[in-house]
DOLUM-551933 format. One record per residue (C-alpha): x, y, z. Coordinates in nm, 2 decimals, always signed. Example, Ala and Ser with C-alpha at 12.3 -4.5 7.8 and 13.67 -1.06 7.14 Angstrom:
<sites>
+--------+--------+--------+
:     xx :     yy :     zz :
+--------+--------+--------+
:  +1.23 :  -0.45 :  +0.78 :
:  +1.37 :  -0.11 :  +0.71 :
+--------+--------+--------+
</sites>
This chain:
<sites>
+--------+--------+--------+
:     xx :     yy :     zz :
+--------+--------+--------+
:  -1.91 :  +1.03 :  -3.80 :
:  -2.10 :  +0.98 :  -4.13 :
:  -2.46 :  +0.84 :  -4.16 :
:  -2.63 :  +0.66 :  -4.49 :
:  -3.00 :  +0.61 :  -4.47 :
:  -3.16 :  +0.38 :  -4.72 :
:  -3.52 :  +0.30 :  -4.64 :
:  -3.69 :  +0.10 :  -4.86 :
:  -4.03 :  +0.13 :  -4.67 :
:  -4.15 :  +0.40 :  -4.40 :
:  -4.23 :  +0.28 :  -4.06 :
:  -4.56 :  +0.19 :  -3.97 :
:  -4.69 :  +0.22 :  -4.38 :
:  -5.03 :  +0.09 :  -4.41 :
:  -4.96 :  -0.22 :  -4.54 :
:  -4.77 :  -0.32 :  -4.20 :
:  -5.03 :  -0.37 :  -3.92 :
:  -4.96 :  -0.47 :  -3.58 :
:  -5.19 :  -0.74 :  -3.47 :
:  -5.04 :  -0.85 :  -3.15 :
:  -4.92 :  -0.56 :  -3.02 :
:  -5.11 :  -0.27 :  -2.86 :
:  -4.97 :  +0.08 :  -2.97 :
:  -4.76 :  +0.23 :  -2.95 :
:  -4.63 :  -0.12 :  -3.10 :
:  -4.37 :  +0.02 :  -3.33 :
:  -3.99 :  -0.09 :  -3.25 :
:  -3.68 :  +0.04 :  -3.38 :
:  -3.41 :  -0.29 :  -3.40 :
:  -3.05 :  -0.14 :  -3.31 :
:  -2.78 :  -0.35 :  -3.39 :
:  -2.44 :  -0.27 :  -3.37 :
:  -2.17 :  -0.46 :  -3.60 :
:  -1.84 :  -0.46 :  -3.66 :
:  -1.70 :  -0.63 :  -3.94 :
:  -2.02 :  -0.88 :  -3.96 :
:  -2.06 :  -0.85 :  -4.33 :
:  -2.05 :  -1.26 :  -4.38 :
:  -2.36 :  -1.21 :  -4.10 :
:  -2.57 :  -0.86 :  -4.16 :
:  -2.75 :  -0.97 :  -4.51 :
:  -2.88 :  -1.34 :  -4.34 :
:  -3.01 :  -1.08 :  -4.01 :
:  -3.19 :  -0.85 :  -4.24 :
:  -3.36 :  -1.15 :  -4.41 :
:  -3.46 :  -1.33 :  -4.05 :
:  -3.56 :  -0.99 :  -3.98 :
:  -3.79 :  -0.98 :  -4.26 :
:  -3.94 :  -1.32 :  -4.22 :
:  -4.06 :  -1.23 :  -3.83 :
:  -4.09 :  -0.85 :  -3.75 :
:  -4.27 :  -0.68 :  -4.01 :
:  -4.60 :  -0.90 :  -4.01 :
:  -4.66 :  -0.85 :  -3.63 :
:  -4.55 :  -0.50 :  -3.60 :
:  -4.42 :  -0.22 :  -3.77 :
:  -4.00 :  -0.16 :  -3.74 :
:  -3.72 :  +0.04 :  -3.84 :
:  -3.39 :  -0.14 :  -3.82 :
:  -3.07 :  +0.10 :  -3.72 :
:  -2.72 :  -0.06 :  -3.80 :
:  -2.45 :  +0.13 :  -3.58 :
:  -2.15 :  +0.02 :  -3.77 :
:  -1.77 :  +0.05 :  -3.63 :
:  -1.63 :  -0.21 :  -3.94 :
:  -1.32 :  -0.19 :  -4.11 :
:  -1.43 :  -0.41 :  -4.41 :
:  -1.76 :  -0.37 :  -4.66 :
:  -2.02 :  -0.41 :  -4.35 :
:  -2.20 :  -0.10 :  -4.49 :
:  -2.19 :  -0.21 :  -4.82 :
:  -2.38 :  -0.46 :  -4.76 :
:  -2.58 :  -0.37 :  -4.53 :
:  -2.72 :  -0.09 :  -4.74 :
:  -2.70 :  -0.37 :  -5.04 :
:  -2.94 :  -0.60 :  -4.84 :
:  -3.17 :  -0.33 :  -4.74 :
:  -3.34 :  -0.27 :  -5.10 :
:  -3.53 :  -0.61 :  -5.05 :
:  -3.64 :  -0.50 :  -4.68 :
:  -3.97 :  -0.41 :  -4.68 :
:  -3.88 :  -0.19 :  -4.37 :
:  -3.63 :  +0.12 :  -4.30 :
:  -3.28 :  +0.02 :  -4.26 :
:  -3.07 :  +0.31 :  -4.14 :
:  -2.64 :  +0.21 :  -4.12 :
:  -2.47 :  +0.49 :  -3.91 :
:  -2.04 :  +0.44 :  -3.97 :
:  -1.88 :  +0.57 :  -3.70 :
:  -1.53 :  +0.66 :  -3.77 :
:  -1.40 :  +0.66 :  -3.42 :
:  -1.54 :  +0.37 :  -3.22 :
:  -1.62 :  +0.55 :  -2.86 :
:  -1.70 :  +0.34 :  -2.63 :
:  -1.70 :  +0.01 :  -2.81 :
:  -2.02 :  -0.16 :  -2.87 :
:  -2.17 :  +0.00 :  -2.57 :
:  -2.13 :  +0.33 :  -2.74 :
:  -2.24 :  +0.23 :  -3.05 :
:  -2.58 :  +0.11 :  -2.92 :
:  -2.60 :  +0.43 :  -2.76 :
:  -2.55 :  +0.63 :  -3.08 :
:  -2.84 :  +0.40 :  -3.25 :
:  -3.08 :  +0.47 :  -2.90 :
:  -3.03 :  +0.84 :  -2.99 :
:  -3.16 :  +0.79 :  -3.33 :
:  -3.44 :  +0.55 :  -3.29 :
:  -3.80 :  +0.66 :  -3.38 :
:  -4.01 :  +0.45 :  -3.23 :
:  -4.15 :  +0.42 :  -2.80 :
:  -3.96 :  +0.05 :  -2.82 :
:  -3.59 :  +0.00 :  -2.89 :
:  -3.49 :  -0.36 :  -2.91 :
:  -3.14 :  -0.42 :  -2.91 :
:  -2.92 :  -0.75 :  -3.04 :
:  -2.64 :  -0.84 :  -3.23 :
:  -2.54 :  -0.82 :  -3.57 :
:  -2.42 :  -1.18 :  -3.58 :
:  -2.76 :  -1.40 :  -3.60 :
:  -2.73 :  -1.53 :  -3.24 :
:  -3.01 :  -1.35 :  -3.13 :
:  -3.32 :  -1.47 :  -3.28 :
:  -3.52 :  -1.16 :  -3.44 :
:  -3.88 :  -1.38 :  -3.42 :
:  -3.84 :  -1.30 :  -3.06 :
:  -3.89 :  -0.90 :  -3.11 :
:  -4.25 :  -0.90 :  -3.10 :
:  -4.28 :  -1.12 :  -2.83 :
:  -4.05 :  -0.93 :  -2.59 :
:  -4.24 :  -0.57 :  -2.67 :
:  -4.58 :  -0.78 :  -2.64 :
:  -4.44 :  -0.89 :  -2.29 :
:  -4.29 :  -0.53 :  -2.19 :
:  -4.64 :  -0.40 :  -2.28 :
:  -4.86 :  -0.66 :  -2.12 :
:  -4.63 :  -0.63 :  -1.80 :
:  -4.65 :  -0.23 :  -1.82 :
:  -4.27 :  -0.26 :  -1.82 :
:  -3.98 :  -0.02 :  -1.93 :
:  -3.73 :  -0.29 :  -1.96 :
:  -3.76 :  -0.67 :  -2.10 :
:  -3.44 :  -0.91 :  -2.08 :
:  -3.41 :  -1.19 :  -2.33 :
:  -3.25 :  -1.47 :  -2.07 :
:  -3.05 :  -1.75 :  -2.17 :
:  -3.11 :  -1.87 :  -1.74 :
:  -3.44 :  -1.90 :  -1.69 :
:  -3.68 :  -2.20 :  -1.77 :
:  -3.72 :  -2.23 :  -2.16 :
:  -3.36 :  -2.02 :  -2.16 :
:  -3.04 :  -2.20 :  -2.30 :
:  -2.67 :  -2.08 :  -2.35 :
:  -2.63 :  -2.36 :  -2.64 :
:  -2.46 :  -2.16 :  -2.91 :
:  -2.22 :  -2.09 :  -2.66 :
:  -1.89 :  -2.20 :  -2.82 :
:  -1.71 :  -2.44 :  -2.57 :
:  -1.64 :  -2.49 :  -2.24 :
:  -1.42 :  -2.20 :  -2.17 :
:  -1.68 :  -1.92 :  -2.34 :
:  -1.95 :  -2.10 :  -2.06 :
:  -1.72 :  -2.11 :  -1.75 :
:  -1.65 :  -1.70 :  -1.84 :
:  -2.03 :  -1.63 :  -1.90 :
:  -2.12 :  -1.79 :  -1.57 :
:  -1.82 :  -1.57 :  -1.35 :
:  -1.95 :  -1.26 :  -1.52 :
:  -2.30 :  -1.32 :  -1.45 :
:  -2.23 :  -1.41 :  -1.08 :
:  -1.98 :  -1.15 :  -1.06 :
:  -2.18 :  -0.85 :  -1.16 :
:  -2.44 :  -1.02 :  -0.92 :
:  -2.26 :  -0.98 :  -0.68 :
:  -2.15 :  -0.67 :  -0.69 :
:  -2.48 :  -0.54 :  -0.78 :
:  -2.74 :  -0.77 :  -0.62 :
:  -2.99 :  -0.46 :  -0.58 :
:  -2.99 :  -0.31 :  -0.91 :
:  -2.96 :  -0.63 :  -1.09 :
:  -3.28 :  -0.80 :  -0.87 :
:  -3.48 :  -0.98 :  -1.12 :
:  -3.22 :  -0.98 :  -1.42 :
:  -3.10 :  -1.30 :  -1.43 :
:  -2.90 :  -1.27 :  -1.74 :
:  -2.72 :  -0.90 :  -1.67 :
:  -2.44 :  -1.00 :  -1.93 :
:  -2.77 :  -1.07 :  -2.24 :
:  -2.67 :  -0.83 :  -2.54 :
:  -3.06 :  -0.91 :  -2.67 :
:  -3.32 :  -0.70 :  -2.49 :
:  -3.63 :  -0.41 :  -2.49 :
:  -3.69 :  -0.08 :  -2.36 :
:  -3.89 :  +0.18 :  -2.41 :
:  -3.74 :  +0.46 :  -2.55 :
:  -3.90 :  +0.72 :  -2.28 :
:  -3.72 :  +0.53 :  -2.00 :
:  -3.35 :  +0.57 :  -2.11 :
:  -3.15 :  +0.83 :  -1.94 :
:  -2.86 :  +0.89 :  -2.23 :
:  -2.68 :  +1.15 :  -2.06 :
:  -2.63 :  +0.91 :  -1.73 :
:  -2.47 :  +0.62 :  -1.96 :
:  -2.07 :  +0.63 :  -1.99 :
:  -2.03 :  +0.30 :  -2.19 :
:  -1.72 :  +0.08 :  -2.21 :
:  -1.70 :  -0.23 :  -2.42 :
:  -1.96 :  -0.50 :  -2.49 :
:  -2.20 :  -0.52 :  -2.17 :
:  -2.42 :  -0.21 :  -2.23 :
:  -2.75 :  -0.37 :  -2.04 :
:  -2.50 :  -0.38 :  -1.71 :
:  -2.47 :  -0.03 :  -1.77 :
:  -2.86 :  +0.04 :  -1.83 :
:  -2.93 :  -0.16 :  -1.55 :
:  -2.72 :  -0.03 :  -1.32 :
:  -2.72 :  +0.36 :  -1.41 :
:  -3.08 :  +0.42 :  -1.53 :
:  -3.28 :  +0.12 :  -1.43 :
:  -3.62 :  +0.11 :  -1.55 :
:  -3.88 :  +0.09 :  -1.26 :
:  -4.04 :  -0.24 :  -1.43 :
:  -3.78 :  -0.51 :  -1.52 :
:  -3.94 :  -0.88 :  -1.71 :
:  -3.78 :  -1.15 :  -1.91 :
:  -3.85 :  -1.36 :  -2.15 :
:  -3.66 :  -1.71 :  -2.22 :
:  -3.41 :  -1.71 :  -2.59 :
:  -3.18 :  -1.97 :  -2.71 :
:  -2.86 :  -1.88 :  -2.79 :
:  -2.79 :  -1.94 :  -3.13 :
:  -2.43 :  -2.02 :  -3.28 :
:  -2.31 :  -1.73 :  -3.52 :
:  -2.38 :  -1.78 :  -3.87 :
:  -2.05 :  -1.70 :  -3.96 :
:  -1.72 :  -1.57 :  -3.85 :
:  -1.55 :  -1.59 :  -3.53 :
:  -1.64 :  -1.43 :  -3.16 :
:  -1.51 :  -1.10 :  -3.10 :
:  -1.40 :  -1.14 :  -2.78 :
:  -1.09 :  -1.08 :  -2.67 :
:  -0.88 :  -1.10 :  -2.33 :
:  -0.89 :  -0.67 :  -2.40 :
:  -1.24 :  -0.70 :  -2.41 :
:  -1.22 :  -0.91 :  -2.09 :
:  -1.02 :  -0.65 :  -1.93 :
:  -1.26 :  -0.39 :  -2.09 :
:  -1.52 :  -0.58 :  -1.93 :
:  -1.37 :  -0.54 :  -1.57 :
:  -1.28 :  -0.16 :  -1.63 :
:  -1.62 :  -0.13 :  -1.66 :
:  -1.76 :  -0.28 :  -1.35 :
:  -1.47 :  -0.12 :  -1.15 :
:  -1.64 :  +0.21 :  -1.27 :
:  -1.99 :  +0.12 :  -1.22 :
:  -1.90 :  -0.03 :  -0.88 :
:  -1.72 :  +0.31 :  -0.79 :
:  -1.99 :  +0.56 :  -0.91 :
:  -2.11 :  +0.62 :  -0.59 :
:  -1.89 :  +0.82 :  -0.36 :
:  -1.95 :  +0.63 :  -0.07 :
:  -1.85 :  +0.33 :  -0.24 :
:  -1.54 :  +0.53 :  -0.41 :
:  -1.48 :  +0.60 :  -0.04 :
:  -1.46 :  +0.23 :  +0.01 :
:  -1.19 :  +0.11 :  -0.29 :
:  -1.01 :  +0.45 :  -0.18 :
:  -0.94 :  +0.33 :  +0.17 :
:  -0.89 :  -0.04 :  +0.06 :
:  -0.60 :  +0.09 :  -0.18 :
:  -0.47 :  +0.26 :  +0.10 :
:  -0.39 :  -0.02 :  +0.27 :
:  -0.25 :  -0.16 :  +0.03 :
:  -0.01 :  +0.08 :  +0.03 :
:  +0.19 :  -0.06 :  +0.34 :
:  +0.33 :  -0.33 :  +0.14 :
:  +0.55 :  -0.09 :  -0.06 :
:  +0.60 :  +0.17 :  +0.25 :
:  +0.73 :  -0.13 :  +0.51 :
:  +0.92 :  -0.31 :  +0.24 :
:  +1.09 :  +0.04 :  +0.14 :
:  +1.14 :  +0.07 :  +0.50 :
:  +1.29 :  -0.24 :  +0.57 :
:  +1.54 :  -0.20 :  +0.29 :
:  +1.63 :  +0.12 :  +0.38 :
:  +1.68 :  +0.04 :  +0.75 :
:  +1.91 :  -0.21 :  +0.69 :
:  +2.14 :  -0.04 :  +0.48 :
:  +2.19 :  +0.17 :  +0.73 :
:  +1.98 :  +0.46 :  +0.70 :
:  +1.83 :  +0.64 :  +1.08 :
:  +1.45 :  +0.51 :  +1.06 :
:  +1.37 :  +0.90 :  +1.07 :
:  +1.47 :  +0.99 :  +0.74 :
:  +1.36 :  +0.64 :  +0.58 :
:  +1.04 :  +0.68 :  +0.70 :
:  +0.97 :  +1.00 :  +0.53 :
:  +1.13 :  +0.80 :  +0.19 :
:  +0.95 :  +0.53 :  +0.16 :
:  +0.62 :  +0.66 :  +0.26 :
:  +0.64 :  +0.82 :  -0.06 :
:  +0.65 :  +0.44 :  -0.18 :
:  +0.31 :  +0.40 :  -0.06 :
:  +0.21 :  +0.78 :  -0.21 :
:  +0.35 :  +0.64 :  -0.56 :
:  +0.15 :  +0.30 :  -0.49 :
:  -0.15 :  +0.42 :  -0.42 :
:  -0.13 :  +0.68 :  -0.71 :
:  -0.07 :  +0.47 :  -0.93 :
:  -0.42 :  +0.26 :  -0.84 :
:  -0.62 :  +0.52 :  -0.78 :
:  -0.56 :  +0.64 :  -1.10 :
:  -0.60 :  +0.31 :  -1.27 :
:  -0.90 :  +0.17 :  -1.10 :
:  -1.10 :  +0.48 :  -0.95 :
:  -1.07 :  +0.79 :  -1.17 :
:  -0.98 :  +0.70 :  -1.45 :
:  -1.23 :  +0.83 :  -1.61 :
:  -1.13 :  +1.19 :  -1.46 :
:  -0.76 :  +1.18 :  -1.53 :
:  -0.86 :  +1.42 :  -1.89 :
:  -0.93 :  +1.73 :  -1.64 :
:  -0.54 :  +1.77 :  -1.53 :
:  -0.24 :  +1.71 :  -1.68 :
:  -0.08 :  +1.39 :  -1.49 :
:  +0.23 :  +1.63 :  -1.36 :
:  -0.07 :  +1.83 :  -1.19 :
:  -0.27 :  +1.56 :  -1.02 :
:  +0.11 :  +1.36 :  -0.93 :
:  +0.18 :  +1.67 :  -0.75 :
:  -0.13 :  +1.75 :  -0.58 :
:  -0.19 :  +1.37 :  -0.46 :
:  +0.13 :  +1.35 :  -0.31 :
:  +0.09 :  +1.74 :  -0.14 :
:  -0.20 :  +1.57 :  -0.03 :
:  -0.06 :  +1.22 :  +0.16 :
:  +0.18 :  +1.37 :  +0.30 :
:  +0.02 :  +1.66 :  +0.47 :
:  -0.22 :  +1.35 :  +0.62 :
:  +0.09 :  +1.27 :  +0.81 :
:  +0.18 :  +1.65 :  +0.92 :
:  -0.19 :  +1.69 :  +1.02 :
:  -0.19 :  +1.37 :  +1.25 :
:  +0.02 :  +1.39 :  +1.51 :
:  -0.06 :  +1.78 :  +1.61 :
:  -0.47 :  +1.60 :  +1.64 :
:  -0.39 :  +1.28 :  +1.79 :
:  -0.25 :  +1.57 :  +2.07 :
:  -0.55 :  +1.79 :  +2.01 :
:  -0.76 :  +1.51 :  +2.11 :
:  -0.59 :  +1.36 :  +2.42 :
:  -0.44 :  +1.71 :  +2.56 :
:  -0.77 :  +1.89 :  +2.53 :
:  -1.03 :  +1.56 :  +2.50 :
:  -0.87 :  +1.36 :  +2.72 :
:  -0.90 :  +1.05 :  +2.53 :
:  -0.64 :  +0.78 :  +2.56 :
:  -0.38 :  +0.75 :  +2.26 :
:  -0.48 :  +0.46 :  +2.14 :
:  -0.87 :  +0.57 :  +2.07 :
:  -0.72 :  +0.95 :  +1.94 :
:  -0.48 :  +0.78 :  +1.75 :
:  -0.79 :  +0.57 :  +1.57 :
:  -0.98 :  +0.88 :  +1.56 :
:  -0.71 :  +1.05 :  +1.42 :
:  -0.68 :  +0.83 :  +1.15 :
:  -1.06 :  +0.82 :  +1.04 :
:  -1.12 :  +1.25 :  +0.97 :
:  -0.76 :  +1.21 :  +0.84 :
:  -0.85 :  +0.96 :  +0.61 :
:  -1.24 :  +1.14 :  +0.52 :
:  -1.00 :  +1.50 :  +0.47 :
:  -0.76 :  +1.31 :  +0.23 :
:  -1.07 :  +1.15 :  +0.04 :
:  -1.31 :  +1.46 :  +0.02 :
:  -0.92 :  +1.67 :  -0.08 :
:  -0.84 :  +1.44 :  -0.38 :
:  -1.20 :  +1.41 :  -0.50 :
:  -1.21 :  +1.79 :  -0.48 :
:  -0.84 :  +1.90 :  -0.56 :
:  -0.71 :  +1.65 :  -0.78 :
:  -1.03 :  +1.47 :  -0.99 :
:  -1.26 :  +1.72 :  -0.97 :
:  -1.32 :  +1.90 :  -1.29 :
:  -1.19 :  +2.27 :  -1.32 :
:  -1.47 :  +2.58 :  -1.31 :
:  -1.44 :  +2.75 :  -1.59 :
:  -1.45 :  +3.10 :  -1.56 :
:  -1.72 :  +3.36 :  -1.68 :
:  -1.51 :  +3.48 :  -1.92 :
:  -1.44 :  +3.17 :  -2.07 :
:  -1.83 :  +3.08 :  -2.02 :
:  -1.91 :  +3.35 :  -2.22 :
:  -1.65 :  +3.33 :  -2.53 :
:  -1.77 :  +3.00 :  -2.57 :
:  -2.18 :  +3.05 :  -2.58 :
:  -2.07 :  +3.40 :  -2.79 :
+--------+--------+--------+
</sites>
């Protein structure tokens, strides 16, 4: 990653005074961009006309382009009468989630605001949202295009409104306690005060990095203000169908961070798994095979089915700690030694419980189920120990 700094001004000079603010009222802008270099030069110059007389600012460009964007960016910063600083990241982790990240981590001031680089965030709406987070005592303020005052206008056709509205009632949905009083969870334009972000708790993917705040490190206090979406300035949308996908990668993950709720999609992608087993089954049945042997084959349908989710929608983000030959063969050791463990504690529990078969059989099922869960959490996804040796060569 390589940084240029160009800083016309220093943040909070003299001749900068915050009059509506009370301090701390300094705010660092970050904006991520990605070739936006038809956009960044207007921005700066917005920027200038409505931050710097109402508060002293810094303005951070995180910049993943593959055109001139940092050109002129660092161009258009000589006329700012505030510090511009453009970090280029040469490999884009985490998309612009990551990227806003990065620009968090090198912000100087109690207030970040965040918004895009493609002038459909108004920037005379900074000093109002720090104004509101500081007269609410707030550690989080959400510029909302769905609240009275709020409109999704530069929205560009019906299409782009008809997937904002899913993704809003979506992530709602799936997150009705975390996102209580965020009425606009898929905004890219909001405040927070620097002290309440928990960096080391983020894991960003894609575009929707306040879902991710919200949901991993909410901030105790949570207001909103109304915005107008604007329509860009220039250039096209970056979003993509990959972005969409991105986009549902990423909830899947947040959804699943929990392991009660990773207990949850794990036993729901279990029983999915019958569809391959009985069809495998059926096939194999009727061409003759004794149900005996077929039903040891295709239950490794269903071990290869549910594999192949699990490692999709559930860890995917934990695949890196084994090669896929290791987990493949641990996962399936696993399965199948659910079946070999079942049928000696269905007896266990009516021989020596007396409970009917029906009920053991049930029970059976259940601490079978809990065993293989906690087992491929622990023996398959879990990250290898590293031992003192190797502790110690790398801290020597």
């Amino acid at each position: 990653m390589t940084q240029e700094f160009t800083a016309p001004g220093q943040l909070g000079e003299p001749s900068v005074e915050a009059v509506e603010v009370p301090e701390p009222g300094a705010v660092t802008i970050v904006v991520p961009t990605f070739n936006e270099s038809a956009n960044v030069r207007q921005l700066l110059h917005q920027i200038t006309e409505s931050v710097p007389s109402r508060l002293p600012c810094e303005v951070v460009f995180v910049d993943d382009s593959t055109d001139d964007t940092p050109q002129v960016i660092e161009e258009a910063a000589q006329d700012c009468p505030f510090p511009v600083t453009v970090i280029h990241r040469d490999e884009p982790v985490g998309g612009l989630g990551g990227a806003v990240v990065e620009g968090m981590k090198a912000a100087g001031s109690d207030w970040i605001v965040v918004m895009d680089g493609d002038c459909q965030h108004p920037p005379s709406l900074v000093p109002e949202l720090v104004a509101t987070g500081e007269r609410a005592n707030a550690g989080l303020v959400v510029a909302s295009r769905y609240i009275k005052g709020g409109s999704r206008a530069g929205l560009a056709g019906s299409y782009r409104v008809a997937v904002s509205r899913l993704a809003t009632w979506l992530t709602k949905s799936l997150f009705p306690r975390r996102l209580h009083g965020i009425s606009d969870p898929m905004s890219g334009f909001f405040a927070i005060r620097r002290s309440d972000i928990a960096a080391e708790a983020l894991k960003p993917l894609g575009y929707k990095i306040l879902l991710e705040l919200a949901v991993r490190s909410r901030p105790r206090a949570v207001t909103e203000v109304p915005f107008v979406f604007q329509e860009r300035f220039a250039g096209e949308s970056k979003s993509t169908a990959a972005e969409g996908r991105r986009f549902l990668r990423h909830l899947a993950g947040l959804r699943t961070a929990d392991p009660l709720s990773r207990m949850v999609v794990f036993g729901l992608i279990g029983l999915t798994g019958f569809v391959p087993n009985l069809a495998a089954l059926w096939a194999m049945t009727h061409m003759g095979l004794h149900y005996l042997p077929a039903e040891i084959v295709a239950n490794q349908f269903g071990v290869a089915w549910n594999f192949l989710l699990i490692e999709k929608l559930l860890f995917r983000d934990r695949r890196q700690h084994r090669h896929w030959a290791d987990r493949t063969a641990r996962f399936a050791l696993l399965a199948n030694a659910d079946l070999v463990l079942r049928i000696p504690l269905i007896a266990l529990l009516v021989g020596q419980f007396g409970l009917a078969v029906l009920p053991a059989t049930a029970l059976a099922l259940v601490i079978t189920f809990v065993l293989r869960f906690v087992g491929t959490e622990a023996l398959v996804y879990l990250p290898r120990r590293r031992s003192g040796r190797q502790r110690g060569s790398r801290t020597a």
